[in-house]
C-alpha positions, 0 to 999 in steps of 0.5 A: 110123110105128107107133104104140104107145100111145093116149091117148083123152079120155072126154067129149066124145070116146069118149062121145056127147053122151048120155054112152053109149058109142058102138056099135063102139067097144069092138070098134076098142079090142079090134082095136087091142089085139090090134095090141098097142097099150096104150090107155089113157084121159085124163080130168077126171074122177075115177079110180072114173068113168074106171075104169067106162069102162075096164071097159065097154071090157075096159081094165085098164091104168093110166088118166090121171085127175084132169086128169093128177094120179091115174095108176092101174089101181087106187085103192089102188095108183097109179103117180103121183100129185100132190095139194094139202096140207090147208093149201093146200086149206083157204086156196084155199077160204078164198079161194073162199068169198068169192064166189058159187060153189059150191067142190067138193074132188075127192079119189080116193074122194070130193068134198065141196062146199059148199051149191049156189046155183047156176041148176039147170042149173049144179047139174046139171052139178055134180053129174051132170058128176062121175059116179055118186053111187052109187060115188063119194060126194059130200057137201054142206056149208054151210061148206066151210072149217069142214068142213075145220077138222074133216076136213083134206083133200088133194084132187087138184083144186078144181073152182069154178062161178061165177054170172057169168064176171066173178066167175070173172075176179076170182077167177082174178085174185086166185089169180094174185096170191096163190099160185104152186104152183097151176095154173088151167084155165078149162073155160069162162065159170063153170067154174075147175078148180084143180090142183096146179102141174105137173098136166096132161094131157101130163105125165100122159101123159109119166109113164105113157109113161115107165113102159111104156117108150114115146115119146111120138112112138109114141104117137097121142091124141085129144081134143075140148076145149082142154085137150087141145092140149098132148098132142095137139100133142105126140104122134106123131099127134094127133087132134081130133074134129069136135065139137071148137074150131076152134083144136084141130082146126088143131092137130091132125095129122088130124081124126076125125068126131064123137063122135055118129058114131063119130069114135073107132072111125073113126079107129082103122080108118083109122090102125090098119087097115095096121099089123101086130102090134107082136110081129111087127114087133118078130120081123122087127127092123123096131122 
């Protein structure tokens, strides 16, 4: 088989734990491209973060953000995207205020999130976890659901960290019961990522897969974190890394090392190395 399309996660996964670019990995990226495989990047993370990856790496392709709801290479200009309306946003938080947590609306260009009560640890993965301040504002409100009576919004996803899991549990509880045009991610014990129905990593993928006129069975992604299981069991070849939950790597077809000791780079050489440019291929009529 020759793969045509790769699909890489960014946290946990191209970076190391340190959040730094592994060294290597740009040059696998730079071999696989010449291969003329597409590479793109799926991610949590919001589309002007995914985009300063893709530059460190030489990507100019469309990027899967947002959990899968933002499909771009640029902000101005997507080529899919899914987001809540105001009035949804505005009732969610409504909801959300209700508890002890901090609320923090994720839109393209900029999040808005109400006062942080969290542990300092917490706060840090709120507000260091989203990536740089210095491009991609991040306001801080004391209500968010009177700031959104004066600036409707329509954000991409809500992303809620919560001071206790059972509190997390009421909540995820209760949306079920009262909304059913909303998916919930459970990043883990105090963490709740909210997205429009529809919204995943998969279906991000099948839409960009779609556009570029490539299967999803010529396509190989890599993932370390549950919310990748779906498009890693999914594709031609998916690939887990070593950092990642046992449940992954058993449904993954191969598993790379980690992401501290180039798990990315390693795998592309090993699954790449064998195959011949996809021009040439295509010039002796075997694709």
């Amino acid at each position: 088989m020759s793969y045509k399309l790769l699909a890489i996660n960014i946290d946990g996964t191209l970076l190391r734990p340190n959040g730094r670019i592994q060294s290597g990995t740009k040059e696998a990226i730079e071999y696989v491209q010449n291969k003329g495989v597409y590479v793109t990047l799926v991610t949590n993370r919001h589309f002007l973060s995914a985009k300063k990856v893709a530059k460190a790496l030489k990507l100019d392709s469309l990027l899967i953000t947002h959990s899968g709801a933002f499909i771009s290479s640029n902000l101005d200009e997507p080529m899919m995207e899914k987001r809540f309306s105001e009035e949804r946003a505005f009732n969610l938080v409504q909801i959300l205020e209700n508890y002890k947590c901090n609320i923090r609306l994720v839109h393209e260009r900029f999040s808005v999130g109400n006062r942080l009560r969290m542990p300092r640890n917490l706060i840090s993965k709120a507000v260091f976890g989203s990536g740089d301040p210095l491009f991609y504002p991040m306001q801080f409100v004391t209500s968010l659901g009177d700031y959104l009576r004066d600036n409707p919004l329509d954000p991409q996803k809500i992303e809620v960290y919560f001071g206790n899991e059972s509190e997390l549990e009421q909540a995820v509880q209760l949306l079920k019961e009262n909304f059913h045009d909303l998916k919930l991610n459970k990043i883990d014990n105090r963490k709740l990522e909210i997205v429009p129905k529809g919204v995943s990593k998969i279906n991000g993928l099948k839409n960009l897969c779609n556009h570029v006129g490539i299967p999803l069975e010529q396509t190989v992604a890599i993932g370390d974190s549950m919310d990748d299981q779906e498009m890693i069991e999914s594709v031609g070849l998916g690939v887990a890394m070593w950092n990642a939950p046992n449940e992954l790597k058993k449904a993954a077809d191969w598993v790379t090392r980690s992401n501290n000791q180039h798990g990315v780079s390693y795998m592309i050489k090993e699954h790449f190395r064998k195959q011949q440019r996809i021009e040439f291929l295509r010039k002796i009529k075997i694709e």
